[in-house]
Backbone as ProteinMPNN parsed JSONL, in Angstrom:
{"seq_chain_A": "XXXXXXXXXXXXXXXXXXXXXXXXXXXXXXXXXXXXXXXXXXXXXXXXXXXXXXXXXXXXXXXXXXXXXXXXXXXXXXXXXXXXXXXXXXXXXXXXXXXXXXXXXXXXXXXXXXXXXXXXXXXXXXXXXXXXXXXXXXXXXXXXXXXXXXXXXXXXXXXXXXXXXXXXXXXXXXXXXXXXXXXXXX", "coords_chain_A": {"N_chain_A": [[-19.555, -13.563, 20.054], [-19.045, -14.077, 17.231], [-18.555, -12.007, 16.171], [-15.591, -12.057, 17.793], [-14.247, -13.83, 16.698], [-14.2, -12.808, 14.125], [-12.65, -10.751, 14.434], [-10.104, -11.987, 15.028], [-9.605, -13.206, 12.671], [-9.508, -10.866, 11.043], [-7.072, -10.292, 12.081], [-5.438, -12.237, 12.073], [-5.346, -12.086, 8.894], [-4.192, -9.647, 8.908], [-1.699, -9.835, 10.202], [-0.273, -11.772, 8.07], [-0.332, -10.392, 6.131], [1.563, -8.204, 7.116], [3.684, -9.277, 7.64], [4.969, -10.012, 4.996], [4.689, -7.777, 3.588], [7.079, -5.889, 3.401], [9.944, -5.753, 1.505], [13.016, -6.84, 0.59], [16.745, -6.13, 1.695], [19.017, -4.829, -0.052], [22.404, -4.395, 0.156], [24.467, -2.808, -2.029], [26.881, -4.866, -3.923], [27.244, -5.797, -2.26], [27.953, -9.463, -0.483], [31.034, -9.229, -1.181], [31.721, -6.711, -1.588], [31.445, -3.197, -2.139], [29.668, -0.147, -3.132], [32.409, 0.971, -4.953], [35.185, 1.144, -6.517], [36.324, -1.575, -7.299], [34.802, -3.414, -7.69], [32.308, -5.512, -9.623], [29.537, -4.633, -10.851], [27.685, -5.561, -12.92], [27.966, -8.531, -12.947], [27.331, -9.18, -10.121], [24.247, -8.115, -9.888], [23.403, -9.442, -11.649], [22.87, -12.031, -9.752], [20.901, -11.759, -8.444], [17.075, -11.006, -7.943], [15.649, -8.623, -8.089], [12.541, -7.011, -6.846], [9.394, -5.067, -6.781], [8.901, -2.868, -3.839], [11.261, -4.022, -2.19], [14.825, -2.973, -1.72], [17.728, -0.871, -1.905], [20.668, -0.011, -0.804], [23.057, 1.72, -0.622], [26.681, 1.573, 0.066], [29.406, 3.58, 0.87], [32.209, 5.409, 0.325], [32.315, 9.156, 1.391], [33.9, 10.732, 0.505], [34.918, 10.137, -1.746], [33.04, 8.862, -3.726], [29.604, 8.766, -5.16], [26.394, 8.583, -6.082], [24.252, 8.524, -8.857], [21.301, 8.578, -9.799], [20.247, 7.902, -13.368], [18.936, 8.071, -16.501], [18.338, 5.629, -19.522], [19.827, 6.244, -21.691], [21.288, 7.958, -20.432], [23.27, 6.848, -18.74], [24.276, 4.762, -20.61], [26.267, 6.201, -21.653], [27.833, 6.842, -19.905], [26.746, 9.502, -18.113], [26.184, 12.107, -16.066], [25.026, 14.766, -16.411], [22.221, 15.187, -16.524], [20.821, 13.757, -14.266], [18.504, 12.039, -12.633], [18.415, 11.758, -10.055], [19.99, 12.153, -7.019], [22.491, 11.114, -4.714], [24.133, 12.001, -1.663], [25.357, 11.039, 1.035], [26.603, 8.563, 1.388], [25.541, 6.693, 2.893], [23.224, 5.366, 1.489], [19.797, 5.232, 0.846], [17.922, 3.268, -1.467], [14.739, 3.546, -2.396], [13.171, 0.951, -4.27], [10.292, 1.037, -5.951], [8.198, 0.31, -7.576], [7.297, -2.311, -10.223], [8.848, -3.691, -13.154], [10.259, -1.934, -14.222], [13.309, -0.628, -15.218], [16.281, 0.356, -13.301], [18.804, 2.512, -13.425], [22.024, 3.221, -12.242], [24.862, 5.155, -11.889], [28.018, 6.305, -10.298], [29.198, 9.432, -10.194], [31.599, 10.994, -10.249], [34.059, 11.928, -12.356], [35.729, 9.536, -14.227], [34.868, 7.435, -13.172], [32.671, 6.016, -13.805], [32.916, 5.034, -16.324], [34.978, 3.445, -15.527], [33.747, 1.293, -14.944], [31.871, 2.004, -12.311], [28.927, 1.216, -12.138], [24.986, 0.581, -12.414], [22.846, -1.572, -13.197], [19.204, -2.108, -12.651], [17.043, -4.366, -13.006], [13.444, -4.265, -11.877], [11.408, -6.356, -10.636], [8.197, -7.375, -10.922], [6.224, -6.673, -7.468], [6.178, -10.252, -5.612], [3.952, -11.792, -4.714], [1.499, -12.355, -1.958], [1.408, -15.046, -0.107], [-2.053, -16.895, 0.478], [-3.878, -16.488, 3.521], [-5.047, -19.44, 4.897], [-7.989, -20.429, 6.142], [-8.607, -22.588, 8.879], [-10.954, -25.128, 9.7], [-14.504, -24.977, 11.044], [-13.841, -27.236, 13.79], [-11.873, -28.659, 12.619], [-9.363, -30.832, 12.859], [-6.37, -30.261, 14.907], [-2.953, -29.674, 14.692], [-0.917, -31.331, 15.881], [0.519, -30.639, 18.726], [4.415, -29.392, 19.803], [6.209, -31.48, 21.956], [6.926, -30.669, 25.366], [9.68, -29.369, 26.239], [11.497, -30.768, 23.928], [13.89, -30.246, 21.485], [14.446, -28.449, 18.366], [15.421, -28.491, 15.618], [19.165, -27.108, 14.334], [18.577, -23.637, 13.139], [19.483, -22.595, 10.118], [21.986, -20.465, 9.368], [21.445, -16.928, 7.322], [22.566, -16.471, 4.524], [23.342, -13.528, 3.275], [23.25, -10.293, 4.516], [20.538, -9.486, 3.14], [18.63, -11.731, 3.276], [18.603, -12.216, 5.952], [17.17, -9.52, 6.442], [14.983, -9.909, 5.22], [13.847, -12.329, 6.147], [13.177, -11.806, 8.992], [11.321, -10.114, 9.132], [9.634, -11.547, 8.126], [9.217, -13.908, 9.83], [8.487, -12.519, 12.264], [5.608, -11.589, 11.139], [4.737, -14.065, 10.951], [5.054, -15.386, 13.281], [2.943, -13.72, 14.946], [0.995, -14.315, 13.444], [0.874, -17.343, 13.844], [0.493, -16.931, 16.796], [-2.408, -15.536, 16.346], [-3.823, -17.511, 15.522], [-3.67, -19.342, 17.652], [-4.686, -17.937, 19.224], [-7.726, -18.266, 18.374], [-8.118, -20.733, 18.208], [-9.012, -21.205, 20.839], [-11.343, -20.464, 21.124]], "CA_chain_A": [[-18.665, -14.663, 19.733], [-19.329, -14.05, 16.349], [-17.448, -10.883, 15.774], [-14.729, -11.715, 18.223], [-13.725, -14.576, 15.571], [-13.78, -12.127, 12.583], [-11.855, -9.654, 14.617], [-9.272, -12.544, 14.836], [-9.635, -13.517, 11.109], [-8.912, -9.912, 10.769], [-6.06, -9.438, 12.93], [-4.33, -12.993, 11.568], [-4.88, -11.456, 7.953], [-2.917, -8.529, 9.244], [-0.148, -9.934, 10.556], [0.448, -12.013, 7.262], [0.314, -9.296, 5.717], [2.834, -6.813, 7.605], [5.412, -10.017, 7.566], [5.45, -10.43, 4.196], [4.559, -6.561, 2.747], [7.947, -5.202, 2.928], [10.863, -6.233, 0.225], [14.196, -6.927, 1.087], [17.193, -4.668, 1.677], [20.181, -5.419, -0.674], [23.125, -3.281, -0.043], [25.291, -3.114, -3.389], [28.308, -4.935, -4.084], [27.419, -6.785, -0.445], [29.237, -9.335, 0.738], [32.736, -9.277, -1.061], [32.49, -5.349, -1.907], [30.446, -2.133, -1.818], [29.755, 0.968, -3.943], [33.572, 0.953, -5.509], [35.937, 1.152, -8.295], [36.815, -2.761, -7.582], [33.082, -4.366, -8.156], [31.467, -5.958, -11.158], [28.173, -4.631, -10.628], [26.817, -6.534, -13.802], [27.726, -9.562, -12.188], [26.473, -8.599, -8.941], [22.964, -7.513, -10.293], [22.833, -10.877, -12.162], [22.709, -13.022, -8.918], [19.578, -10.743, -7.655], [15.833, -11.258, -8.195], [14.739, -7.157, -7.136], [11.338, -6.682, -6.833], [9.246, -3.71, -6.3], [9.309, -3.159, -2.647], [12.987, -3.82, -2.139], [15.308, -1.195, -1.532], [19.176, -0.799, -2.44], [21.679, 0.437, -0.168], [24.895, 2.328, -1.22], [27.47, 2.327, 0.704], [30.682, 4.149, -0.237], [33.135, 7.2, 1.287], [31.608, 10.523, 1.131], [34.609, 11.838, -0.045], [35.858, 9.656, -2.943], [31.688, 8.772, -4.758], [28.617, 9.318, -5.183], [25.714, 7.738, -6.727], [23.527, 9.659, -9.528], [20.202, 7.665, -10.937], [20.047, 8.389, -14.603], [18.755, 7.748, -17.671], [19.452, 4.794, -20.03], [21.008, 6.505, -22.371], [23.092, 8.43, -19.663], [24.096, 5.09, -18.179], [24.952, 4.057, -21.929], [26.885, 7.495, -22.281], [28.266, 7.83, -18.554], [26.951, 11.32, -17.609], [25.464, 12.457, -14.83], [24.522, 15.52, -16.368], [21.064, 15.114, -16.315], [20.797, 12.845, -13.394], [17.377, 12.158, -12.46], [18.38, 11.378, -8.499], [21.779, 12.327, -6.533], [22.766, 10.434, -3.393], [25.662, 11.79, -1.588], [25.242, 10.526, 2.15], [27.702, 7.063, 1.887], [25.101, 5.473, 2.992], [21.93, 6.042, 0.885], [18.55, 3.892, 0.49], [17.378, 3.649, -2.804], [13.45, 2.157, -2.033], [12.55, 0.122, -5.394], [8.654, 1.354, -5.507], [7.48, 0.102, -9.419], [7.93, -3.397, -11.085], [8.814, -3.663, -14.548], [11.032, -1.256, -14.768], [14.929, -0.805, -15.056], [17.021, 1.713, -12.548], [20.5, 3.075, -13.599], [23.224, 4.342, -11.858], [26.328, 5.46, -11.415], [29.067, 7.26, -9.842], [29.257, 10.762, -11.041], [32.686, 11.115, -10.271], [34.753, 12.149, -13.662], [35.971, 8.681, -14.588], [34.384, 6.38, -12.375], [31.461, 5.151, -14.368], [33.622, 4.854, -17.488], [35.717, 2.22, -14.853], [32.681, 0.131, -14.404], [31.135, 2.301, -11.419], [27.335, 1.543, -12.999], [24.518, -0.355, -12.224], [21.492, -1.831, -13.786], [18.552, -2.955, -12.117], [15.602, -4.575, -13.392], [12.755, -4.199, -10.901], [9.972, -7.272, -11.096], [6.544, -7.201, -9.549], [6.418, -8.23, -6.0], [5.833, -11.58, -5.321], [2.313, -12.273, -4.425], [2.071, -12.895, -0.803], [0.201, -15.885, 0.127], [-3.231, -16.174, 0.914], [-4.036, -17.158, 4.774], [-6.057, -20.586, 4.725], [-8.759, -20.208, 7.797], [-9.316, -24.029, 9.328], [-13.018, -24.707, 9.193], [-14.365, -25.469, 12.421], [-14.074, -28.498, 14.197], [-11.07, -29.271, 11.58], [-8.405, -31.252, 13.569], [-5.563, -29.445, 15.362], [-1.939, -30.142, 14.453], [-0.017, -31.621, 17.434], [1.391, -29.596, 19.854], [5.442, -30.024, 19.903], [6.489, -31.781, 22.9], [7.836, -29.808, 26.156], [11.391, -30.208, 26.154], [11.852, -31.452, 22.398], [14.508, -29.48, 20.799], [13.767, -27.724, 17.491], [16.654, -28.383, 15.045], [19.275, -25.825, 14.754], [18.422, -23.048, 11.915], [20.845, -22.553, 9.062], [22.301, -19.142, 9.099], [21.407, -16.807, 6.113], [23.85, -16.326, 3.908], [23.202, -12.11, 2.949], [22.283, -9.207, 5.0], [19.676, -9.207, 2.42], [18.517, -13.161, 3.403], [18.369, -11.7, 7.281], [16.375, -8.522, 6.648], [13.838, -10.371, 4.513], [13.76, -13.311, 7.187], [12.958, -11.323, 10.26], [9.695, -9.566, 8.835], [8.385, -12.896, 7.721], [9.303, -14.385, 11.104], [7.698, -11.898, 12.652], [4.317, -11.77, 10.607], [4.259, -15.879, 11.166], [4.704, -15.861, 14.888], [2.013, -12.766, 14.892], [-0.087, -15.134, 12.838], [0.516, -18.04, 15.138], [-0.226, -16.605, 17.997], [-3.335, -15.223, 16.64], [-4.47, -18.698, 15.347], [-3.371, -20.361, 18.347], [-5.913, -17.8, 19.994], [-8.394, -18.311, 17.398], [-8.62, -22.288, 18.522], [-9.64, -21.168, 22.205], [-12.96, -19.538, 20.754]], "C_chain_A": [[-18.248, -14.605, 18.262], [-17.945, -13.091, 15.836], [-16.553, -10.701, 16.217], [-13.642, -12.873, 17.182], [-13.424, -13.643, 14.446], [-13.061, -11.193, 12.836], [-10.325, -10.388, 14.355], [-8.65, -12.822, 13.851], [-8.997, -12.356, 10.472], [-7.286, -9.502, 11.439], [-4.94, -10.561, 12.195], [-4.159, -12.668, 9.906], [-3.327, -10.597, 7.767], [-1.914, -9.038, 8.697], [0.89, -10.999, 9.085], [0.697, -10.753, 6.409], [1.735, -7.952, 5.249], [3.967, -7.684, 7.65], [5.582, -10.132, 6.668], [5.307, -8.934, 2.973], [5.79, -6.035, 2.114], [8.855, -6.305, 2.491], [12.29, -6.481, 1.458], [14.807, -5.814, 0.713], [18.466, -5.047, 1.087], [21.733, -4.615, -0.405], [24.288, -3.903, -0.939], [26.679, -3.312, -3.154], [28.365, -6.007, -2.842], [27.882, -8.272, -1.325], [30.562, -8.952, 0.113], [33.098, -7.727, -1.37], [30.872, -3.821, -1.545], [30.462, -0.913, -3.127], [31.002, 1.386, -4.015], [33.988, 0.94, -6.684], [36.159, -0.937, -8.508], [35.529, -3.659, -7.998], [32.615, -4.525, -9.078], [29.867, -5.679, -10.403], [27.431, -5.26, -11.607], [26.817, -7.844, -13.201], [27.301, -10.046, -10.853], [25.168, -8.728, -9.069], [22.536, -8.971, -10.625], [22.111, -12.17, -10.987], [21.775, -12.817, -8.057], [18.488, -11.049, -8.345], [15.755, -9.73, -7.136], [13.13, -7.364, -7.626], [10.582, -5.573, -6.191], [8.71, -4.181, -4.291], [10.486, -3.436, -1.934], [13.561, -2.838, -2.006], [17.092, -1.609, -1.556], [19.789, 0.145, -1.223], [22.781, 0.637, -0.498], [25.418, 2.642, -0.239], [28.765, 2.698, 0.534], [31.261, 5.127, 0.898], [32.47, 8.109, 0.733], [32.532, 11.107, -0.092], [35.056, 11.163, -1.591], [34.736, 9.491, -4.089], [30.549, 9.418, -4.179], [28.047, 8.374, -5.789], [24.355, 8.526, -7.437], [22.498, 7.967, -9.9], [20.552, 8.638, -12.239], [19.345, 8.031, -15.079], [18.918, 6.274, -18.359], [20.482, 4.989, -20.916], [22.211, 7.816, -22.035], [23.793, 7.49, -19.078], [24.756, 4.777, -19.266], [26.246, 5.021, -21.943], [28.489, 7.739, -20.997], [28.071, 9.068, -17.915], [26.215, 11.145, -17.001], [24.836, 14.337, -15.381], [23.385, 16.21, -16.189], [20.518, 14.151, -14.925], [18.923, 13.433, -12.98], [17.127, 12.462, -10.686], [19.921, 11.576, -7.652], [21.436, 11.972, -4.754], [24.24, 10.75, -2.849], [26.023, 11.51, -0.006], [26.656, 9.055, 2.517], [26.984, 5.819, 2.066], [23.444, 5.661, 2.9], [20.691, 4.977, 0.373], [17.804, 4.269, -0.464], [15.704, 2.865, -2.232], [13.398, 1.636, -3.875], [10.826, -0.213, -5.602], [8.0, 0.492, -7.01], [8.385, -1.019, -9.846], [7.833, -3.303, -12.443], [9.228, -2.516, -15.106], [12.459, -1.268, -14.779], [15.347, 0.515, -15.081], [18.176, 1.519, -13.096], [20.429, 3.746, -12.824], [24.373, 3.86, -11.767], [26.986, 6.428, -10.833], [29.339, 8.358, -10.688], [30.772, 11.383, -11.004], [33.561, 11.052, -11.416], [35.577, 10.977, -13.547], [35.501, 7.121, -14.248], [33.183, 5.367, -13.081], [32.048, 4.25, -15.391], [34.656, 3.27, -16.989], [34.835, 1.396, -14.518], [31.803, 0.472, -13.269], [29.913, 2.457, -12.07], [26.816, 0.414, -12.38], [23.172, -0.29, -12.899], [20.76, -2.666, -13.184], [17.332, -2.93, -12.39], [14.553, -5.078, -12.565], [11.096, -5.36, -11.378], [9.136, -6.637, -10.522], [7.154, -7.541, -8.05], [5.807, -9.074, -6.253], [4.705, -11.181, -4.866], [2.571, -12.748, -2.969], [0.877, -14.143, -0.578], [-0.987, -15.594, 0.502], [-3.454, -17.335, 2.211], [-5.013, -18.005, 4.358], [-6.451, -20.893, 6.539], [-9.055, -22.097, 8.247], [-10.724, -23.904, 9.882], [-13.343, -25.508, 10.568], [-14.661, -26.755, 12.742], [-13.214, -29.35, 13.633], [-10.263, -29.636, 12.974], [-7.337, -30.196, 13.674], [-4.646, -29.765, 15.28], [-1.447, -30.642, 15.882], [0.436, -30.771, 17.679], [3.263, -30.317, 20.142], [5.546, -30.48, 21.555], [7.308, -31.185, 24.409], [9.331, -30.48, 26.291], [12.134, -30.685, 25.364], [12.702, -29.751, 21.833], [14.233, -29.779, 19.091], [15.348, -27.834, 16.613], [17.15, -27.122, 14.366], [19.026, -25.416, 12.928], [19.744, -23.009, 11.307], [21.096, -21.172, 9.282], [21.902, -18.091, 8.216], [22.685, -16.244, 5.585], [24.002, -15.004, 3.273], [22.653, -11.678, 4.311], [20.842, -9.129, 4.487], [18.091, -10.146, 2.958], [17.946, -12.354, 4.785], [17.463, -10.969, 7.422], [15.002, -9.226, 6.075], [12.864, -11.324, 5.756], [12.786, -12.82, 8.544], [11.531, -10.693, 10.188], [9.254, -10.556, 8.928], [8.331, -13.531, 8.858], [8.236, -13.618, 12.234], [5.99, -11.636, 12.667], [4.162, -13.445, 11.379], [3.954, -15.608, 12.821], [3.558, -14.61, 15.226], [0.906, -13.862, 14.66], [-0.301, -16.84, 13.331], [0.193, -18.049, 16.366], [-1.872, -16.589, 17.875], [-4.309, -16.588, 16.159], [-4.224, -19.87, 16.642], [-4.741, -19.681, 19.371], [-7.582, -17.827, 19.863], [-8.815, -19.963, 17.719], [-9.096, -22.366, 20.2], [-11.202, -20.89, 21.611], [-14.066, -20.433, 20.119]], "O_chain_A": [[-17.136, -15.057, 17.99], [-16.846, -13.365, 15.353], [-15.965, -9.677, 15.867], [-12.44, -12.663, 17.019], [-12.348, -13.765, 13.86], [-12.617, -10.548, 11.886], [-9.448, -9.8, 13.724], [-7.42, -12.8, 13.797], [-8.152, -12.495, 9.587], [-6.606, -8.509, 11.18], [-3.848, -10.164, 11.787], [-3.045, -12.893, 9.433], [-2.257, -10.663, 7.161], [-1.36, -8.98, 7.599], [2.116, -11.05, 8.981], [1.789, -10.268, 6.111], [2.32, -7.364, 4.34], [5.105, -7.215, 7.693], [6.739, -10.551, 6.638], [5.703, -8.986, 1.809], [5.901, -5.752, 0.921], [8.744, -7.473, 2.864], [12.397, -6.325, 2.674], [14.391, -4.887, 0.018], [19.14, -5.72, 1.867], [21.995, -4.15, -1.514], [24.877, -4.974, -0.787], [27.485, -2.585, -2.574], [29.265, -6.799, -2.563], [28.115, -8.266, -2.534], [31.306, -8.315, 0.858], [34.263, -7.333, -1.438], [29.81, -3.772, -0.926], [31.345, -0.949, -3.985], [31.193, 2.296, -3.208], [33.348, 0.765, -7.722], [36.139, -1.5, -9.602], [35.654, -4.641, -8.729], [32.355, -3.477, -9.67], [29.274, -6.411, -9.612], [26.327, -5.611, -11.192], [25.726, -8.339, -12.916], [26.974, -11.206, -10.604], [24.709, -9.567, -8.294], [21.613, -9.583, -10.087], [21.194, -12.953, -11.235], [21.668, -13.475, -7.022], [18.723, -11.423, -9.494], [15.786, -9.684, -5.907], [12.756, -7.84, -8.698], [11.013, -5.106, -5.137], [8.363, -5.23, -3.747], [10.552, -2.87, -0.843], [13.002, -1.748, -2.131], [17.488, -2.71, -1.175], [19.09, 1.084, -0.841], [23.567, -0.291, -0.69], [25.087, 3.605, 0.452], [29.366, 1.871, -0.151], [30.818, 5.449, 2.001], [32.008, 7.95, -0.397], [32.212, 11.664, -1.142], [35.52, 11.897, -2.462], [35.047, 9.802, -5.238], [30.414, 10.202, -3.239], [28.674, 7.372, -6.135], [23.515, 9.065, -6.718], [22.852, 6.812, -10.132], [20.995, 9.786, -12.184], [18.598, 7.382, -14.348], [19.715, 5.577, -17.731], [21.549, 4.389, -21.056], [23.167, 8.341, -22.606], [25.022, 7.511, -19.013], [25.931, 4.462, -19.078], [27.3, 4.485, -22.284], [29.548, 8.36, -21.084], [28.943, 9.663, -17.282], [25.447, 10.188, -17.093], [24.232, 15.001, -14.539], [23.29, 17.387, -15.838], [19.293, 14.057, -14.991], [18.358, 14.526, -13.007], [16.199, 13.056, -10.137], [20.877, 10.876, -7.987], [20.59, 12.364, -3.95], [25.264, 10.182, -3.229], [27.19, 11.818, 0.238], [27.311, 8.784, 3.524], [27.239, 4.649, 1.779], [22.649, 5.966, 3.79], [20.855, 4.058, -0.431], [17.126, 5.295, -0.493], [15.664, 1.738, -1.737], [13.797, 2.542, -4.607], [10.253, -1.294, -5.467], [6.821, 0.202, -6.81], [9.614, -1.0, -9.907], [6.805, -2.86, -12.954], [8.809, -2.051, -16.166], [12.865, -2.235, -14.135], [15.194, 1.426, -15.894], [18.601, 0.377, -13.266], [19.582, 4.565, -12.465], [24.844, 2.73, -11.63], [26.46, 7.54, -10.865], [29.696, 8.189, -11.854], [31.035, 12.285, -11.799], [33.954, 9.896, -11.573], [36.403, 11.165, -12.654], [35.699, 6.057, -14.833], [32.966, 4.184, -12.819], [31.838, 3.038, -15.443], [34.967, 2.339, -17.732], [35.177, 0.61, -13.635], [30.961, -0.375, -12.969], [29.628, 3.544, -12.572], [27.477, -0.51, -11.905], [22.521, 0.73, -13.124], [21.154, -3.817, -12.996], [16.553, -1.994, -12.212], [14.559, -6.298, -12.401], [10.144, -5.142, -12.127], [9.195, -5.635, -9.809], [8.059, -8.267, -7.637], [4.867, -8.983, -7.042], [4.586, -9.982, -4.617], [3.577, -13.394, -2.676], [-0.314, -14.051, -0.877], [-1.298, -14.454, 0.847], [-3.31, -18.554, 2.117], [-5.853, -17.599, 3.554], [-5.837, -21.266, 7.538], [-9.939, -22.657, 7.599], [-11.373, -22.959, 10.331], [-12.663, -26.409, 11.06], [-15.541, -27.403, 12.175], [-13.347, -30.561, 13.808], [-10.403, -28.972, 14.001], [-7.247, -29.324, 12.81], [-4.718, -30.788, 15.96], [-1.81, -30.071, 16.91], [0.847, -29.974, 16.836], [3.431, -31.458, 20.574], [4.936, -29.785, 22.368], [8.522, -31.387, 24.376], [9.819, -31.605, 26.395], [13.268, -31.064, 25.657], [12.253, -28.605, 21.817], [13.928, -30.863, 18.593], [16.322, -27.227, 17.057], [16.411, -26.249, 13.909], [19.135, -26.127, 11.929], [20.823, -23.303, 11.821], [20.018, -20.592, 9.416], [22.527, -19.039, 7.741], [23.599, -15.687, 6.193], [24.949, -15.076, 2.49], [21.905, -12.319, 5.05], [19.961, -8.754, 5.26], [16.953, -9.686, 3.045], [16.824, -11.857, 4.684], [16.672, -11.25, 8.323], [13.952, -8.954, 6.658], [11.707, -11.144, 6.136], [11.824, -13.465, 8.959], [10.72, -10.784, 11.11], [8.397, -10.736, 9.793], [7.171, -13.867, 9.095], [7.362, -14.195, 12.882], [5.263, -11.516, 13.653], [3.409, -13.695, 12.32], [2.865, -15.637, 13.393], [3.302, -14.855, 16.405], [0.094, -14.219, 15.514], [-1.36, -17.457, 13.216], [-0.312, -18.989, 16.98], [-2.626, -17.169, 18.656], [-5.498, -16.597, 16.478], [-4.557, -21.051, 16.552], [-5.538, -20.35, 20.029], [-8.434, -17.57, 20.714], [-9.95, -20.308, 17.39], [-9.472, -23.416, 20.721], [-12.113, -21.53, 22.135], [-15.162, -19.951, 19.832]]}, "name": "protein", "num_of_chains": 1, "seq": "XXXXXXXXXXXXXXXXXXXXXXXXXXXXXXXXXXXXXXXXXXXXXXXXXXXXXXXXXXXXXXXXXXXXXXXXXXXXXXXXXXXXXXXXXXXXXXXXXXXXXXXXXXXXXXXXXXXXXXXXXXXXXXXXXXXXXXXXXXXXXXXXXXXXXXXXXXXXXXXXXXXXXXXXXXXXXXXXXXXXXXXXXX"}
């Protein structure tokens, strides 16, 4: 009985865990643009909180960019000569592994950077994921919603970014309600 509780304890760890491990997925320039000549990526970048774990998505034409990591003072400069990282797919996933640092890039394309094709991104920590709080036995049991009671409707999210983030954590939770809902049979 003993160890089929701590297997539980272990398994609802987990699942907070695996819903809240991975980062979100930003793809650049999203919604009103994409890896382009027309995008303020400084002002873009600004309206972002990255954190390590996160991951960047470029998407662009094969034929017209590209996307080089650099340097800072090839970002300052525009060159790709040294490029640390070359992405030429269209549609390329940067992961964001290390907080407390700051990624450049740009378009290696002979004028393109110089037109504002650049980006700077300063990578936090991750967030801290909560810590599961075990109910101690014999603690009271929240009510049970009512059969037939509608659940008011969710809000939409407002990014791809919002969505991808959403669906892990959704996932982990109802993982981690299940396994506490089987965790109050025992």
């Amino acid at each position: 009985m003993a160890s089929t509780r701590a297997l539980l304890v272990l398994a609802v760890s987990m699942a907070a865990v695996l819903g809240t491990a991975h980062g979100a997925s930003y793809t650049v320039g999203a919604p009103a643009g994409s890896w382009d000549l027309r995008t303020n990526y400084t002002s873009w970048a600004s309206g972002v909180t990255f954190r390590a774990g996160d991951q960047l998505v470029f998407k662009y034409s094969r034929a017209a960019h590209n996307v080089l990591e650099v340097s800072r003072a090839d970002y300052d400069s525009c060159s790709g000569s040294s490029a640390l990282n070359t992405f030429t797919t269209g549609d390329d996933v940067v992961p964001l592994t290390s907080g407390g640092v700051t990624r450049y890039f740009i378009c290696g394309v002979p004028g393109h950077c110089d037109a504002g094709m650049k980006l700077a991104v300063r990578v936090e920590a991750a967030a801290p994921s909560p810590t599961p709080v075990a109910m101690a036995p014999g603690a009271a049991r929240p009510p049970m919603a009512t059969p037939g009671a509608r659940a008011p409707a969710a809000v939409a999210p407002s990014s791809s970014a919002a969505a991808a983030a959403g669906v892990g954590s959704l996932m982990g939770l109802g993982l981690g309600a299940a396994m506490a809902a089987l965790m109050a049979f025992y």
